[in-house]
C-alpha positions in Angstrom: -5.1 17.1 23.7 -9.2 17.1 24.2 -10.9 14.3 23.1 -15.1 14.3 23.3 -14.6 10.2 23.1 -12.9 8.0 25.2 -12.9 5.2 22.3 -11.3 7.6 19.8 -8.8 8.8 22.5 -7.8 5.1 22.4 -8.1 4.7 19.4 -5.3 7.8 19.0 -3.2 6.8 21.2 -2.6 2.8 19.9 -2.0 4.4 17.0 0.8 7.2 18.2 2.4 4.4 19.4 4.1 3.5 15.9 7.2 5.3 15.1 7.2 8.5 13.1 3.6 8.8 14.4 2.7 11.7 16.5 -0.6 12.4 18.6 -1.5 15.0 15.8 -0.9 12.9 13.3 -2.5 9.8 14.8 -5.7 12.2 15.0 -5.5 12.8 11.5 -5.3 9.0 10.7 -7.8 8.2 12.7 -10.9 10.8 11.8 -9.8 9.8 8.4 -10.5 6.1 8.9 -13.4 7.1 10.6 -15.2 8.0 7.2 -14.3 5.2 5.3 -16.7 2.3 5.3 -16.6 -0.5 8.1 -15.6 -3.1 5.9 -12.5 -1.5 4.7 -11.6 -0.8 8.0 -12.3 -4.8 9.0 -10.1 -5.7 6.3 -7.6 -3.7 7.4 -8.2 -4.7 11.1 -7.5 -8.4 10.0 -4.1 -7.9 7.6 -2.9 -7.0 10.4 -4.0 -9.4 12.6 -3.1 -12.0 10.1 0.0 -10.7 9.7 1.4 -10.5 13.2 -0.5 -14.1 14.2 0.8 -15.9 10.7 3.7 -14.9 9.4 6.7 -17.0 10.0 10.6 -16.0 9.6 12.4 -18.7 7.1 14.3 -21.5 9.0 17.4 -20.6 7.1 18.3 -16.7 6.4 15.6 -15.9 9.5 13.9 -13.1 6.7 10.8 -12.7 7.3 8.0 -15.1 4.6 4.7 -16.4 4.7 6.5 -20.7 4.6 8.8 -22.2 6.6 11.6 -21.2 3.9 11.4 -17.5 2.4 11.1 -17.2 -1.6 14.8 -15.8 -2.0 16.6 -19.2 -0.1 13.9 -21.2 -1.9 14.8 -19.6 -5.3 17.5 -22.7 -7.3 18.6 -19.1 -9.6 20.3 -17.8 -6.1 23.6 -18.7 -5.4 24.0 -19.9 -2.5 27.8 -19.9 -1.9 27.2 -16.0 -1.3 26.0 -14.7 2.0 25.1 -11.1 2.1 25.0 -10.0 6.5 22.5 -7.5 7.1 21.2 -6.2 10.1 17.2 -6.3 9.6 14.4 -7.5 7.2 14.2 -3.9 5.8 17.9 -3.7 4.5 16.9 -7.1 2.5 14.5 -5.3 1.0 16.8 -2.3 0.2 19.8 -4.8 -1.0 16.8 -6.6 -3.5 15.4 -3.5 -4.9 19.0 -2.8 -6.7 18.6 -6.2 -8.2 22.4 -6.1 -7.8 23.0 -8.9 -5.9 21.7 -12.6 -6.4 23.1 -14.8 -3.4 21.2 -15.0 -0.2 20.6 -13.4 2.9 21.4 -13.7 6.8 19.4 -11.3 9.3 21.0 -11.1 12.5 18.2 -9.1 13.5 20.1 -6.2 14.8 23.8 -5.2 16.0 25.9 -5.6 18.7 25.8 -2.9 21.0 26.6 -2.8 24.7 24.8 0.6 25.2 21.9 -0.8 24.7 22.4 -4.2 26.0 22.2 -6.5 22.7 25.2 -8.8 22.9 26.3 -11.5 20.2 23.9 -13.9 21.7 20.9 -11.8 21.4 21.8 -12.0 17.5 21.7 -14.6 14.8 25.0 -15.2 14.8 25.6 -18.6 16.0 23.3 -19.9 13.1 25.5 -17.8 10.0 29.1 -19.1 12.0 27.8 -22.6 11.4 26.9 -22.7 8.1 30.2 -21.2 7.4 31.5 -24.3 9.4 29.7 -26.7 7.7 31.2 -25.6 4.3 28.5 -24.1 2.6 29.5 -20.4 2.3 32.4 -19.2 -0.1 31.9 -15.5 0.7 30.1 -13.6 3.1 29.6 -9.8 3.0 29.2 -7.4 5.7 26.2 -4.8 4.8 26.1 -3.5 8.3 25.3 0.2 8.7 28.5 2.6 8.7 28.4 2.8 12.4 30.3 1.7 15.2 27.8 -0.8 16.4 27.9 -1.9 12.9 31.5 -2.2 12.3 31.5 -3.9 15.7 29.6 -6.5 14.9 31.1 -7.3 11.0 34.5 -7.5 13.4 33.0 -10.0 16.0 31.6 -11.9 12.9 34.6 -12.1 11.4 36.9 -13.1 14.7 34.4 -16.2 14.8 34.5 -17.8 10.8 38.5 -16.4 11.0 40.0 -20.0 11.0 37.5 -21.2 7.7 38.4 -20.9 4.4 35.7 -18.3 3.5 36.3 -14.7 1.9 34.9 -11.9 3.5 34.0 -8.8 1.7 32.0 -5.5 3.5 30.1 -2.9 0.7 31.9 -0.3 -0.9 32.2 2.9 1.2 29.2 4.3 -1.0 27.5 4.8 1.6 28.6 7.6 3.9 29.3 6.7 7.4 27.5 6.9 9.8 24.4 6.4 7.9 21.8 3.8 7.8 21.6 1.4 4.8 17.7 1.7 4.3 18.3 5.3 3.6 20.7 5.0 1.0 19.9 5.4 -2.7 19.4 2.3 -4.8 21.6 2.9 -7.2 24.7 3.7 -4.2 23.1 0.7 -2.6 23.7 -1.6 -6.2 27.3 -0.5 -6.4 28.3 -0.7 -2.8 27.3 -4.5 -3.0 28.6 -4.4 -6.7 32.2 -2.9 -5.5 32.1 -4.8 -2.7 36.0 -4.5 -0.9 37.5 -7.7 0.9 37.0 -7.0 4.7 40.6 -7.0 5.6 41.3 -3.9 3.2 38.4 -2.1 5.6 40.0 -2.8 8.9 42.9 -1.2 7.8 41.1 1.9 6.8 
C-alpha cells in the first residue's frame, strides 16, 4: 500500500496494529478521523491516554475499575461467599450483562497453557486459592472457555482448594465446546451460570 504521507502511513499502521484491524480498514478509520474536527480527535487522543495511564485493576477480584476496589466487590447487595472464575475482564462483562449471577468475580487473566508458555504462576491463582483458604468462599465456579486450556486450568484450580471445604460448580454445558464464552448468547450465558453443575459431575463427562 501507497501512501503520499509519511505521517498518515504512521498513522495507518498504529492503528492496524489492533486486532480485527486490517491495513484497509485502518485506512478507512483514519481518512475518516481525518475530517472530523481537531478537538474531537484530542478528546479521543486523551481517553485513551487516560485510560491506559489511570486505570487501575481492583486489589481483590483483579477486574479492571477506575478505585482501588471495583464497583461489583464494592457492592454490600453481592454475595460474596460466591466466586464466579473467569478467564478475562471481557467474560465479566459477558457473565453481568445476563444479570444472572450476583456473587463476585476472580480474573486469572488468562489460562494455563504450555503451548504458549503461560503456566499457573503467570496467572491469578495463588490470590483466589487463598481466599479459599482463609475461609471466605463457599462456592467457586469455573466459567472457563470449553477448551482444553480451559478445562486444564478449572482442573489445576481445583487440585489446589481440593482439601477446603468449598463446593465447586463449572457452567452448564450451554455453551458448546470449544467455544469462547464472550461469544456466547446472553441468554445461554444466564442459564449456563443459572444451571451451573458441581465440578466433579464434569470430570466424569
Amino acid at each position: 500500500m501507497e501512501f503520499s504521507s509519511k505521517l498518515l502511513e504512521r498513522a495507518v499502521n498504529e492503528m492496524s496494529q489492533l486486532p480485527g484491524i486490517g491495513k484497509r480498514t485502518a485506512l478507512r478509520l483514519v481518512l475518516h478521523m481525518l475530517k472530523q474536527p481537531k478537538t474531537q480527535i484530542q478528546a479521543l487522543s486523551e481517553a485513551l491516554q487516560s485510560m491506559r495511564n489511570d486505570i487501575k485493576f481492583c486489589k481483590s477480584c483483579n477486574n479492571i475499575s477506575d478505585v482501588d476496589v471495583c464497583e461489583i466487590c464494592a457492592n454490600p447487595h453481592r454475595n460474596e461467599k460466591i466466586i464466579c472464575v473467569v478467564e478475562d475482564i471481557r467474560d465479566v462483562m459477558a457473565i453481568e450483562n445476563t444479570s444472572s449471577f450476583k456473587g463476585l468475580y476472580h480474573v486469572l487473566g488468562g489460562k494455563i497453557s504450555p503451548m504458549d508458555g503461560v503456566g499457573p504462576h503467570d496467572l491469578n491463582i495463588e490470590s483466589l486459592v487463598h481466599k479459599v483458604k482463609e475461609g471466605q468462599v463457599e462456592e467457586l465456579i469455573f466459567a472457563l472457555s470449553s477448551t482444553m486450556e480451559g478445562d486444564t486450568t478449572n482442573f489445576y484450580i481445583y487440585k489446589q482448594i481440593q482439601a477446603y471445604n468449598v463446593q465447586t460448580s463449572t457452567i452448564a454445558r450451554g455453551i458448546s465446546v470449544g467455544d469462547e464464552l464472550e461469544y456466547a448468547d446472553e441468554v445461554t450465558l444466564g442459564r449456563s451460570i443459572v444451571n451451573r453443575i458441581p465440578f466433579e459431575t464434569s470430570l466424569k463427562s
